[in-house]
N, C-alpha and C positions, 0 to 999 in steps of 0.2 A: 964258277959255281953253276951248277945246273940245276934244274928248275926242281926237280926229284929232292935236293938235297937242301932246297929251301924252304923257312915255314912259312907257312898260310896262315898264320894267328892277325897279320895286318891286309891280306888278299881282298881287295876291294867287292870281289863275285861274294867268297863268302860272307863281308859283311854288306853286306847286299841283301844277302839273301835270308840274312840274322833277322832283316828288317820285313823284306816282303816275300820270301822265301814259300810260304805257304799257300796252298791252296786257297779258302776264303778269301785270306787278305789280295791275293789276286784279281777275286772273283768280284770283289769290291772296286777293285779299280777300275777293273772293265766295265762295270757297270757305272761310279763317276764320272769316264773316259766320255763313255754314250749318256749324260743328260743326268743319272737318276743321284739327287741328295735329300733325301728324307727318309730317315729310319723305315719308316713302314713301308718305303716302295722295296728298300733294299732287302729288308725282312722278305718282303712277300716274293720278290724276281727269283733272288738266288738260292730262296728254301731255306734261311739263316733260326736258327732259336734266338730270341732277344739277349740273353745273356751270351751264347757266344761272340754274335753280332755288337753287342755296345764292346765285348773286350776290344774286337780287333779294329771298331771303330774308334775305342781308346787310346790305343797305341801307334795308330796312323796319325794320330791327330798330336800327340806326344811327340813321334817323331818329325813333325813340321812337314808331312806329304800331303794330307787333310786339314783344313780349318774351318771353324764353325761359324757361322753365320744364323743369327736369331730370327725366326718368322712367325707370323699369329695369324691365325686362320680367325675370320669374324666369330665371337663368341667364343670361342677358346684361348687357351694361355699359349705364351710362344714358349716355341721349338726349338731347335738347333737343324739348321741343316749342315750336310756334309760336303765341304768343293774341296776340290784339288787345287793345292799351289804351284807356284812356279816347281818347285820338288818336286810335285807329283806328276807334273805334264810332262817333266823328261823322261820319265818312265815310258811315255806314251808309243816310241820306238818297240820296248821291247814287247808291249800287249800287241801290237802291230803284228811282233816278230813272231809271235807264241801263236797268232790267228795265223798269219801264214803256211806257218808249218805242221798247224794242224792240219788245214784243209791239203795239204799234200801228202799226209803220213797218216791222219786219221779221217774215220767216218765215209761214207759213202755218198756225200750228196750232188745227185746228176743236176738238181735243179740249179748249181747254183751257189754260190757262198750264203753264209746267214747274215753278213754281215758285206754290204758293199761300198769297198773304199776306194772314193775316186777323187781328184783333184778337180778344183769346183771350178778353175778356171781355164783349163782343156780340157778335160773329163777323161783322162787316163787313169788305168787304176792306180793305185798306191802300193806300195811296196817295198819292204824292206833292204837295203844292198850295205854293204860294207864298200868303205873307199878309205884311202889312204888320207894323207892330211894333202896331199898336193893332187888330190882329188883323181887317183884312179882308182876305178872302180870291176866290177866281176872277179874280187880278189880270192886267190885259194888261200884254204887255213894255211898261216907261215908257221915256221919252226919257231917253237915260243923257245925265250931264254926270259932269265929274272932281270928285272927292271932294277933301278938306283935305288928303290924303296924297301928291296928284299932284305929278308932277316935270314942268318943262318939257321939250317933245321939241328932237328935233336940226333945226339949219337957221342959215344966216348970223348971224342976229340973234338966235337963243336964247341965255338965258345959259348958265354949265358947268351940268350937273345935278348934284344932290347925289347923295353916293354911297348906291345902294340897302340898304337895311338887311336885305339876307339873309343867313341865320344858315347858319354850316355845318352838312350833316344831321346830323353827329355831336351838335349840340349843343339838336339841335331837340326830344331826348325831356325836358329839363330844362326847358322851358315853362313859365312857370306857369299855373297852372287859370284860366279869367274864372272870377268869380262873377255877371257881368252876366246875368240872362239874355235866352237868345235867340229869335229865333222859330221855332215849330217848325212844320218840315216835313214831316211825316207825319203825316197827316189821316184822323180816320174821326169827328168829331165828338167825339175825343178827344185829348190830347196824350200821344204815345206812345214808347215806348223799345225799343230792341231788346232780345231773351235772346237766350241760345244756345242754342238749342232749335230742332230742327225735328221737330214732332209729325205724323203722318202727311201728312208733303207737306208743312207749313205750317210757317213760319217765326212764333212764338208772337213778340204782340209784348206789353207789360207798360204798363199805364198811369203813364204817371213823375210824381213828385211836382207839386207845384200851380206855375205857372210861374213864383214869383217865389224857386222852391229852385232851387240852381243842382245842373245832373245830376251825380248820383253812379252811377258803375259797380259796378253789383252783384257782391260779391267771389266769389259763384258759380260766376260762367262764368269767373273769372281763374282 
């Protein structure tokens, strides 16, 4: 079967993308990624209206990427702020990947990235690579074929497809954790993890355990 001739209704990109697919909800993480969880910084950074802003911070939070944490400013009622979970920092790769390729495909700036990411314990930049699982790496796009998971697509003689196995968001923060692990994406000759930290311009990144520990989120930044 070739990939043409199979459905996409269980394609992990598209429900992916079901979930954060959108601009704002992007705009949102990037902005979690770097420090910011309180409605009104997120309001005011990313130029959000409060009602579309609480939807998309509803449904992040639904889908187990975001969770809320209570805070009270003296003389005021508490809040809710917004952090990223262990679901949400895996992400963290692709906001990586998205800034990369901006700054190589868009916008003009001589000065400089807006955003400078550097490995906080040799100070190389950061940087997105693709490597295989026995770790090589500067790989070209391969010839995709469908994986053990595919579904026959639609057409006279296809049979019925099975019903795709997507979970409602509500139920998507109850996951359970892989201990597999994976290959990692962000490359500086080191395998690296995000903090929540951005030190003068620089989003600090933290060398994460040896790869065969499966990642734990540092209970700091939660």
């Amino acid at each position: 079967m070739e990939w043409l001739e199979a459905s996409t209704e269980n394609c992990p990109v598209q429900l992916t993308l079901d979930l954060v697919g959108e601009k704002w909800t992007l705009l949102i993480l990037r902005d979690a990624s770097n420090g910011i969880r309180r409605f009104d910084e997120f309001r005011r950074h990313i130029g959000l209206s409060e009602a579309v802003l609480s939807d998309r911070l509803r449904k992040l939070t639904a889908a187990g990427i975001l969770k809320t944490v209570q805070y009270q400013e003296p003389g005021s009622r508490s809040r809710n702020e917004y952090r990223l979970t262990r679901k949400g920092w895996d992400l963290w790769p692709v906001l990586v990947a998205l800034k990369q390729w901006g700054e190589a495909y868009t916008g003009d700036n001589e000065e400089g990235p807006v955003l400078d990411l550097r490995h906080d314990t040799c100070e190389a930049p950061v940087r997105v690579m693709v490597q295989c699982e026995r770790g090589h790496t500067s790989l070209s796009p391969p010839t995709s074929a469908p994986g053990p998971a595919r579904q026959p697509g639609s057409g006279p003689d296809a049979p019925a497809p099975r019903q795709a196995r997507h979970r409602q968001p509500t139920r998507l923060g109850r996951t359970r954790l892989r201990s597999r692990p994976r290959p990692h994406l962000i490359h500086t000759d080191h395998a690296l993890r995000p903090r929540d930290a951005v030190r003068h311009g620089r989003l600090a990144a933290a060398l994460a355990p040896t790869p065969a520990t499966p990642f734990v989120t540092d209970p700091a930044r939660e």
